[in-house]
Every structure is written in C-alpha cells, then in structure tokens.
C-alpha positions as CSV (number, residue, x, y, z in Angstrom):
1,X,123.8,106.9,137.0
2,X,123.6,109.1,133.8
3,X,123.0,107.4,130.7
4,X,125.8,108.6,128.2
5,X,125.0,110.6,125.3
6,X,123.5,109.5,121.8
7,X,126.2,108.9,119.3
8,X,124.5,110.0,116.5
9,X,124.9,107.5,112.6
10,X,127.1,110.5,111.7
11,X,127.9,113.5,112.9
12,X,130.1,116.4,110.4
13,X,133.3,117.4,111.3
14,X,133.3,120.9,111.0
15,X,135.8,123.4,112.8
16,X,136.3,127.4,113.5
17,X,138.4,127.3,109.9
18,X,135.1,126.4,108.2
19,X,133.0,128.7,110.4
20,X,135.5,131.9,109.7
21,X,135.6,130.9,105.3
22,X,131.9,131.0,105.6
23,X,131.8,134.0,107.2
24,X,134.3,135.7,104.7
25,X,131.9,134.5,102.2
26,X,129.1,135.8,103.9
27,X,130.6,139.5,104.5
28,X,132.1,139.6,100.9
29,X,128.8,140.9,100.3
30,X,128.7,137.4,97.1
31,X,126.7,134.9,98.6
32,X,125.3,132.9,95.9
33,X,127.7,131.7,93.0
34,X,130.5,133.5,92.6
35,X,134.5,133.4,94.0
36,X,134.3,130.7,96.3
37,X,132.6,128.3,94.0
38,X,134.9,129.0,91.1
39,X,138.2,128.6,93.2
40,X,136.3,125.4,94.9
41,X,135.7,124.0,91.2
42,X,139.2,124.9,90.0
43,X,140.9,122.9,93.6
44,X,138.3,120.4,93.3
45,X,139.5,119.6,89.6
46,X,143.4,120.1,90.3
47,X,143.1,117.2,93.6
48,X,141.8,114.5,91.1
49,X,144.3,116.2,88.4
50,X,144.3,115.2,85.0
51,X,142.8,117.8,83.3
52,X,138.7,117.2,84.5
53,X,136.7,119.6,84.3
54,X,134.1,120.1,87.5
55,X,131.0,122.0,87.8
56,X,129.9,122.7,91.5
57,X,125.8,122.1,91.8
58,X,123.9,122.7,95.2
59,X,123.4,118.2,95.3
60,X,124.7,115.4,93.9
61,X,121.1,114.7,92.7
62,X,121.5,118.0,90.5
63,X,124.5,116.7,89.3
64,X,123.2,113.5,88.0
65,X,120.4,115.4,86.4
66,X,123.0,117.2,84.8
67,X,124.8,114.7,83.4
68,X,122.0,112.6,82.2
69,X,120.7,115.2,80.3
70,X,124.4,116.4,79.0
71,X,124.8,112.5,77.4
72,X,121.2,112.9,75.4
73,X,119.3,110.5,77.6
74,X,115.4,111.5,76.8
75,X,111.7,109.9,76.5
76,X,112.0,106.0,75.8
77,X,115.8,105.4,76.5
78,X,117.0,103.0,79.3
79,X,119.6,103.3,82.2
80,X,120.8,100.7,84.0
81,X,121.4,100.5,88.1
82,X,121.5,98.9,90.9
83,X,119.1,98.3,92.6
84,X,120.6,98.7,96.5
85,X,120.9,102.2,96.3
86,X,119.1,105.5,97.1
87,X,116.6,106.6,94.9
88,X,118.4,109.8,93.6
89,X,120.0,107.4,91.2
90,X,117.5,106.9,89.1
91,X,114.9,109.3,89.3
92,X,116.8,112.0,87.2
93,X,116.2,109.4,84.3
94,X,112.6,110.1,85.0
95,X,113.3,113.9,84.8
96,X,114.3,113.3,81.7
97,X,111.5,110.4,80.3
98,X,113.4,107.8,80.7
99,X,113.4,104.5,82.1
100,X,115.5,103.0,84.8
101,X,116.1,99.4,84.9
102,X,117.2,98.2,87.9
103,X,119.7,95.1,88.6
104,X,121.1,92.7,91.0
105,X,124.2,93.7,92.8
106,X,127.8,91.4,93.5
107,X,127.4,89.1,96.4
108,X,130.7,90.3,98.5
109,X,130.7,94.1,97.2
110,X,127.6,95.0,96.9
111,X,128.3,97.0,93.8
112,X,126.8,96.6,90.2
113,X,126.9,93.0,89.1
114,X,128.6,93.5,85.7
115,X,126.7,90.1,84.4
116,X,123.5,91.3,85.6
117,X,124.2,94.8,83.7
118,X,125.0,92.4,80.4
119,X,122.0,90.0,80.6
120,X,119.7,94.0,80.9
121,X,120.7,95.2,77.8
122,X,118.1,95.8,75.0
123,X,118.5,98.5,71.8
124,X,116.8,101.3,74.1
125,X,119.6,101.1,76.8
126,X,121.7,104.4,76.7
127,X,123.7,104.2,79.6
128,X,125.2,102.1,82.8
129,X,125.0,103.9,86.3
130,X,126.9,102.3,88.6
131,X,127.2,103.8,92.5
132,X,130.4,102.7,94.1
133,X,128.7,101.2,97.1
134,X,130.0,102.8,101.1
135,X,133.1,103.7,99.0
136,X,134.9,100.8,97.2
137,X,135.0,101.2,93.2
138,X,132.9,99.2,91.4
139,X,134.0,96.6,88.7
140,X,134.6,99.3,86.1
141,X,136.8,97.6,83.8
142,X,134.1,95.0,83.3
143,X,131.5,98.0,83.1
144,X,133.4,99.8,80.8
145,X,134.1,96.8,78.6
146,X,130.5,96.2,78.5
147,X,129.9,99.8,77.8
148,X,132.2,99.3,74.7
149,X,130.9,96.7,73.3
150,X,127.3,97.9,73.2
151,X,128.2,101.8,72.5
152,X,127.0,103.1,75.9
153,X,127.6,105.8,78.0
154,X,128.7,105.4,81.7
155,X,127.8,108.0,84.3
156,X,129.3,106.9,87.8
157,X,127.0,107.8,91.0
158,X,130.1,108.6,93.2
159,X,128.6,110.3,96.0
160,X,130.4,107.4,98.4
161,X,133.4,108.0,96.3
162,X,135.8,110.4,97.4
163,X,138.2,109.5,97.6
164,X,138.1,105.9,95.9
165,X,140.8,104.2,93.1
166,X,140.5,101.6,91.1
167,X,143.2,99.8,89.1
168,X,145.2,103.3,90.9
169,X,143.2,105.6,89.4
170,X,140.8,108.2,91.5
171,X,137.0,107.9,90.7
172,X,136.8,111.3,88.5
173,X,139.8,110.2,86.4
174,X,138.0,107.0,84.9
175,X,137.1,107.3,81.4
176,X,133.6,107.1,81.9
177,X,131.0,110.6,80.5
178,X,131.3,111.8,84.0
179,X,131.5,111.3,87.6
180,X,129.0,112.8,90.2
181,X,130.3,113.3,94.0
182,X,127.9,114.2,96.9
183,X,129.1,116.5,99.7
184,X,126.0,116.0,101.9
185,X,126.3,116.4,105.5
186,X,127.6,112.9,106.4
187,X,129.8,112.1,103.3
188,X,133.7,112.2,103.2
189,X,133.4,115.8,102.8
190,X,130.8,118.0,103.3
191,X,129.3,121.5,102.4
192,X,125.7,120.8,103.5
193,X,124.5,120.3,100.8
194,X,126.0,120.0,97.4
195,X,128.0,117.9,94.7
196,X,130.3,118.1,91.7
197,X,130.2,116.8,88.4
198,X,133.4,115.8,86.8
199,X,133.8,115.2,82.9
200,X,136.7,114.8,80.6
201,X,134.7,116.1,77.8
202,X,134.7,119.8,77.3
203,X,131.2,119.4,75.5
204,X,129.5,117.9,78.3
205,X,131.2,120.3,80.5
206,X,130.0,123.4,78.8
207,X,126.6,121.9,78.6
208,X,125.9,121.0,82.0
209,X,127.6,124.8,83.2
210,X,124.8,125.8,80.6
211,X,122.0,123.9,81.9
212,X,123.3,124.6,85.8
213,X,121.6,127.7,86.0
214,X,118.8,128.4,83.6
215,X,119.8,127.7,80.3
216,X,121.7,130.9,80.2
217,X,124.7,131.6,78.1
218,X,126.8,133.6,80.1
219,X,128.1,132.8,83.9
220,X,126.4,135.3,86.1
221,X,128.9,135.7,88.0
222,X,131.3,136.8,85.4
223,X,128.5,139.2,84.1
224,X,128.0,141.1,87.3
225,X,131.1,141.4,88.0
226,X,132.4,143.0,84.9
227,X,134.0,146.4,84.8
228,X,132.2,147.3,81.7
229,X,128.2,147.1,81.0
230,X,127.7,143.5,80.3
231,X,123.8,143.3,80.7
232,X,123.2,141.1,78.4
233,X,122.6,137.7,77.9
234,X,120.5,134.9,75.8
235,X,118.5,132.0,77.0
236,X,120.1,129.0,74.5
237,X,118.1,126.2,76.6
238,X,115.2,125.4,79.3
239,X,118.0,125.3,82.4
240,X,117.5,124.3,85.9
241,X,118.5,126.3,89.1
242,X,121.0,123.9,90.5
243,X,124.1,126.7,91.1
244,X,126.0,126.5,94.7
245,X,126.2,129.4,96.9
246,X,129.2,130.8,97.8
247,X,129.1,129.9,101.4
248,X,129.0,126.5,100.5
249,X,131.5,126.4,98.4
250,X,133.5,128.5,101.2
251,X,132.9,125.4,103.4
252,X,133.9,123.1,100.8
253,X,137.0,124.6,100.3
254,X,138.3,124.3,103.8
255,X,137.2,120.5,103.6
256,X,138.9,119.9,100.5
257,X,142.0,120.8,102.2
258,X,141.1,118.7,105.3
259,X,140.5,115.7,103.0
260,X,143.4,113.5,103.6
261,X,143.0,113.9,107.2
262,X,139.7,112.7,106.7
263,X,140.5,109.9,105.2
264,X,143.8,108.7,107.0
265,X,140.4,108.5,110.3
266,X,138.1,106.6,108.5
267,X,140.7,104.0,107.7
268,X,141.9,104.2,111.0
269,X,138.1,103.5,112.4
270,X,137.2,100.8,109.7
271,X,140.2,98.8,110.6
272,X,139.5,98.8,114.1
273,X,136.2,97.6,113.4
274,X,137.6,94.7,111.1
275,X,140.0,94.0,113.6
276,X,137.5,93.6,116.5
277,X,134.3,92.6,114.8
278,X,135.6,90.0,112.8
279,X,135.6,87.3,115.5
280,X,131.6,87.6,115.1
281,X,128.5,86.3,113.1
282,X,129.3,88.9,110.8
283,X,129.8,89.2,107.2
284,X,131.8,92.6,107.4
285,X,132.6,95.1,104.5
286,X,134.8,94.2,101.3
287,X,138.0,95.7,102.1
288,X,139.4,97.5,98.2
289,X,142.0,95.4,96.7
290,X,145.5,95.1,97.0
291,X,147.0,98.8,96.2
292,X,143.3,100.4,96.3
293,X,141.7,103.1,98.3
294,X,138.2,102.3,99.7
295,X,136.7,105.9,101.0
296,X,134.9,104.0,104.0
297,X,132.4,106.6,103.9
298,X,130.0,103.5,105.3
299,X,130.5,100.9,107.4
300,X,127.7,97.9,106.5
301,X,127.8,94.6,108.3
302,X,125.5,92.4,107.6
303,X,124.6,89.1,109.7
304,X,125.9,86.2,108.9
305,X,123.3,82.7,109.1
306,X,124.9,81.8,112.6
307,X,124.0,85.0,114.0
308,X,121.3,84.5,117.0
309,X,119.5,87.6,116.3
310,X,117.8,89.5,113.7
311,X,118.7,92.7,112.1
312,X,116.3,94.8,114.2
313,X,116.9,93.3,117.3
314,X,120.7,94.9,116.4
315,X,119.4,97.8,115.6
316,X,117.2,98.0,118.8
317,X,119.6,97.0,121.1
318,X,122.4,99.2,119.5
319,X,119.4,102.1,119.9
320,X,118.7,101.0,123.5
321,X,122.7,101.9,123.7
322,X,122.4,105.3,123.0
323,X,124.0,104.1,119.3
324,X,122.5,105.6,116.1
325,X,122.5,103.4,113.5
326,X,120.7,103.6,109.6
327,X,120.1,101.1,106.5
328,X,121.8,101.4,103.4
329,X,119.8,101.3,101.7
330,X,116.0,99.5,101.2
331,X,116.1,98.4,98.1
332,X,114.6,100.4,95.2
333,X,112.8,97.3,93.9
334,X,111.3,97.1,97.3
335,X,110.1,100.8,96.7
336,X,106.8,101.4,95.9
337,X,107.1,104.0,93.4
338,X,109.8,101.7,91.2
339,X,108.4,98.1,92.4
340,X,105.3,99.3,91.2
341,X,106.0,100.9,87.7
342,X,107.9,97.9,86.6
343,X,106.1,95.1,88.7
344,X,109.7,94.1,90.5
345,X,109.3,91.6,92.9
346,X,112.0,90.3,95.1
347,X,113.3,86.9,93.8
348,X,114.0,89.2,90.7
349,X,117.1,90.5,93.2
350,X,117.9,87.6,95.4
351,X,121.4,89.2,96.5
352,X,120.2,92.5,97.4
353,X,117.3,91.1,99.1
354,X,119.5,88.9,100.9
355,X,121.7,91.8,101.5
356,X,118.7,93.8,103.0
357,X,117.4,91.3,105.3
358,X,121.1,91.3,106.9
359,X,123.1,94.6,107.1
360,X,123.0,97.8,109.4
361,X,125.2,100.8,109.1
362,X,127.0,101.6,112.1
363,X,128.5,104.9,112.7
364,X,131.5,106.0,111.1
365,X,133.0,109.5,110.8
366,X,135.8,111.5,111.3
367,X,134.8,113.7,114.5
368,X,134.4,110.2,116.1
369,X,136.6,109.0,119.2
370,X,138.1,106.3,119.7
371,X,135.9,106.1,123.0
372,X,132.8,106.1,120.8
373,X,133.9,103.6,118.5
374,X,134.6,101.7,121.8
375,X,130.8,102.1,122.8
376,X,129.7,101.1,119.3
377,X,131.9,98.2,119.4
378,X,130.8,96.5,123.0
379,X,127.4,97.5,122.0
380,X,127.9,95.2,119.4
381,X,129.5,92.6,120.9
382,X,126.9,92.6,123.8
383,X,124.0,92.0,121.2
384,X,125.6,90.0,118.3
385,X,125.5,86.1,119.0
C-alpha cells in the first residue's frame, strides 16, 4: 500500500494567470524595476486606500531596513521587540548601530506585551516594533498610546499582516511611521521574494524610494525610459540595492487581485481547525475580536499541561504522517547571536519560553484541500492525548 504524498508546512498557490504576467514581464524586454512594479505599488496602495504611499523592495527585511533608517534610528538608539519572532526584526537595527531590546509577548496572543514595552523604556529608546504575530493585530492602541507618551516612533513588522484590522482599520492605515508587509513564498500573498513599505508620510516615503536603490536621485526607470536624453543623475546618499524586479512585481500583481479569495480559504481552513481541534489538549490560536480580520497566515497550537505528549513527539508523529510541520518561531533570546550580546536568559521571557516549549505550526494555505486538512487533522487527533 502506497504511502500518500508529503503535505508540505506550505505550499504557494500560484496558477497559469501568474505564469503568463511573468512571462509578459519577462518578454517586455524590462525585467528589473520598471512597469510592473510601479502599477504593483500604485494597486498595492489603492487596496489599503487612504492615501499610503508604498515602496516595493525585493524582502520585507529590506523594507524594515528602509524604514528604520527613514525614522533616524542610528549608533546608540534602542528599538523595542518581541522577542518570539524571526530575527529579520531586529537585525536592521544593527544595520544601522543600534540596539534591539527584546520583550516578553501577551500570554493568549502572542503579540507585543504593551506593559512589557513600558517597563523597556529608557532615554535611548527611539522606536516600538511590534510584528502582528500569524496574523492578528497587535494591541496598537496601547502601543501607540505608549508611543505618545514617550515621543516614539512605531514601525509595524506586518509581514503576517495582510490582510489584518484592528479597531476596523487595515494594518497599513494605522498611524504608525510605516508598515512593512512580506510577500515571501508562504505568506498571504506571494511574489517569491519581496515586501512593501507603507507610510503616511511623504518624507519617509521619498526617503526610503531614495535609499531603495543606491542613494540615487532619480528613479531609473523613469530615466531610461525618457524620450529625451536624461543621463544624468546625482548620488544624494550611501543607498542600498533593495529594488524589485519586474517579474516579481508581475506576480504580485496577479496575487493582489486573488487576495480576497485567499483570504475567504484560510478562514475557511482555520475554522475547520478550531472547530475540530478544539475538543483536544490544545491551547489553539486567538481568534481577532469581534468585527476584526485575523489574516490566519499561521496556524500555532500549542499543548496545553494535560496533553500526554511533548512537542516533538507531535512533530515526529505528524512527520511520520507524511505532514510538514515548522516552529514559529525559537525565540530570539534563545538565539545565540542576541542571547549572547545582551546576556538574555530565559526566565527573563517566561511567556514566550512557555510558548516555545508548547506550539507547532501546522500547515495552512490556500492551494490546500479539504482532503489534506483532513489528513493533518486525524494525524492530529491520532497523536494528541
């Protein structure tokens, strides 16, 4: 008897209407930045509406970078995160000679504890970083009260975030410096690799499409594409190369427009999997609140104290199934890198530790069937006691 096939942690759902826009792209004879991006920015800015400027980078990481350096953050200033999330967060700080100090995260969210983020303060903090964790918002009016009070800047990590509300309003409308969304190959939407910055702020804006591609004055694309001689240009800044290419912002076009289909899925698969796990020892993902959007780009549950077995027995026996599974995420203070340069220990973090010991990330995507959920779900059910 054959043994069925791996389900894969995620798997991108890509179709012949992507493969055809890439090729377009591709036979334009533009490849790197140029019409596909811009008319990618300009959709990407008119679905969260409200006037936002975005800035398409080839990853969120760039993006972050971006923004950081955009706000003034430099040698000596602080940033605050949490500490249960992937390191992208806050190494860009280091880019930029800053420190990151990391926090404790909310018990049933697993978000940024805003007390936590209060009790971290000192006079070289500059800004709060919050990551909306597997896609429900973070507390950010208590962030951006906090923010207020102290005269900091808030940069969100949304790269689970698309699309999330809070208090009904989309993560990229908040008022916060700007917003960073990751289209990485297993997030809500994907061009491979990728991101986009959103801001408000025209300054920051112009800055980071500055700083985007070498510290250049002029968009490239613009300058080889005039009709008259437009040669020249002036280096105003030490830039980064963190431009997309057209083909990916081909691709991201196509999934922009395939968005709400991807999201109406993922709710449809997390509620099945809060309808049919809940009966176990399970602590299972915060749903958003009432009149909320939660982008369910992950699915964590984490073991509750009755449960029989250990997190890596799960993980094994969901692996023995032919299930792919992943861990989101070991904590940075559990890092060596950042455990090390700030001599973090673990009771310093007892909720994400806690969190850590516990959860697994099952798979969750939109090219899923309802058969597969089914195996993930008696896989599950077989193993969790």
């Amino acid at each position: 008897m054959n043994s069925p096939a791996f389900l894969p942690f995620a798997r991108p759902d890509i179709t012949e209407a992507e493969i055809d826009a890439v090729a377009r792209a591709m036979r334009s004879g533009w490849v790197t930045t140029g019409p596909e991006t811009k008319a990618f920015e300009q959709e990407f800015a008119a679905y969260l509406g409200g006037g936002v400027h975005a800035i398409a980078v080839n990853s969120a990481t760039a993006g972050l970078h971006l923004a950081l350096e955009a706000i003034g953050i430099g040698p000596g200033d602080e940033v605050i995160a949490p500490t249960l999330t992937f390191t992208a967060t806050v190494e860009v700080a280091r880019y930029l000679g800053a420190d990151a100090v990391l926090v404790d995260v909310d018990p049933v969210t697993l978000n940024i504890d805003p007390a936590k983020i209060e009790a971290a303060i000192t006079p070289r903090t500059k800004a709060i970083l919050p990551v909306h964790y597997g896609g429900v918002a973070c507390d950010m009016a208590a962030i951006f009260a906090i923010a207020g009070r102290h005269g900091l800047k808030v940069v969100e990590d949304a790269a689970h975030a698309l699309p999330t509300t809070t208090n009904g309003a989309l993560v990229g409308q908040l008022p916060s410096a700007a917003a960073v969304f990751s289209f990485y190959a297993n997030k809500t939407m994907t061009t491979g690799e990728g991101g986009m910055v959103v801001t408000k702020d025209e300054a920051l804006a112009a800055r980071m499409k500055v700083m985007r591609l070498h510290g250049i004055s002029r968009d490239a694309f613009d300058r080889f594409t005039s009709t008259t001689p437009a040669w020249y240009y002036e280096i105003v800044a030490p830039g980064f190369k963190y431009n997309m290419t057209d083909m990916a912002g081909a691709l991201g076009r196509v999934q922009l427009q395939r968005l709400p289909g991807f999201v109406q899925r993922r709710q449809q698969l997390a509620a099945r999997y809060l309808a049919e796990l809940q009966d176990l020892p399970l602590t299972l993902p915060a749903a958003a609140p009432a009149g909320d959007a939660h982008a369910w780009h992950l699915f964590v549950p984490r073991l509750s104290d009755a449960a029989s077995v250990t997190r890596d027995e799960v993980i094994q026996a969901l692996a023995d199934a032919g299930i792919g599974t992943s861990v989101h995420y070991v904590p940075l203070h559990r890092q060596p890198y950042w455990r090390d340069r700030y001599a973090l220990v673990p009771e310093q973090f007892p909720v994400a530790e806690r969190a850590y010991q516990h959860m697994f990330s099952i798979p969750l995507f939109t090219a899923m069937t309802d058969e597969e959920q089914s195996r993930v779900i008696a896989a599950l059910r077989a193993c969790v006691r």
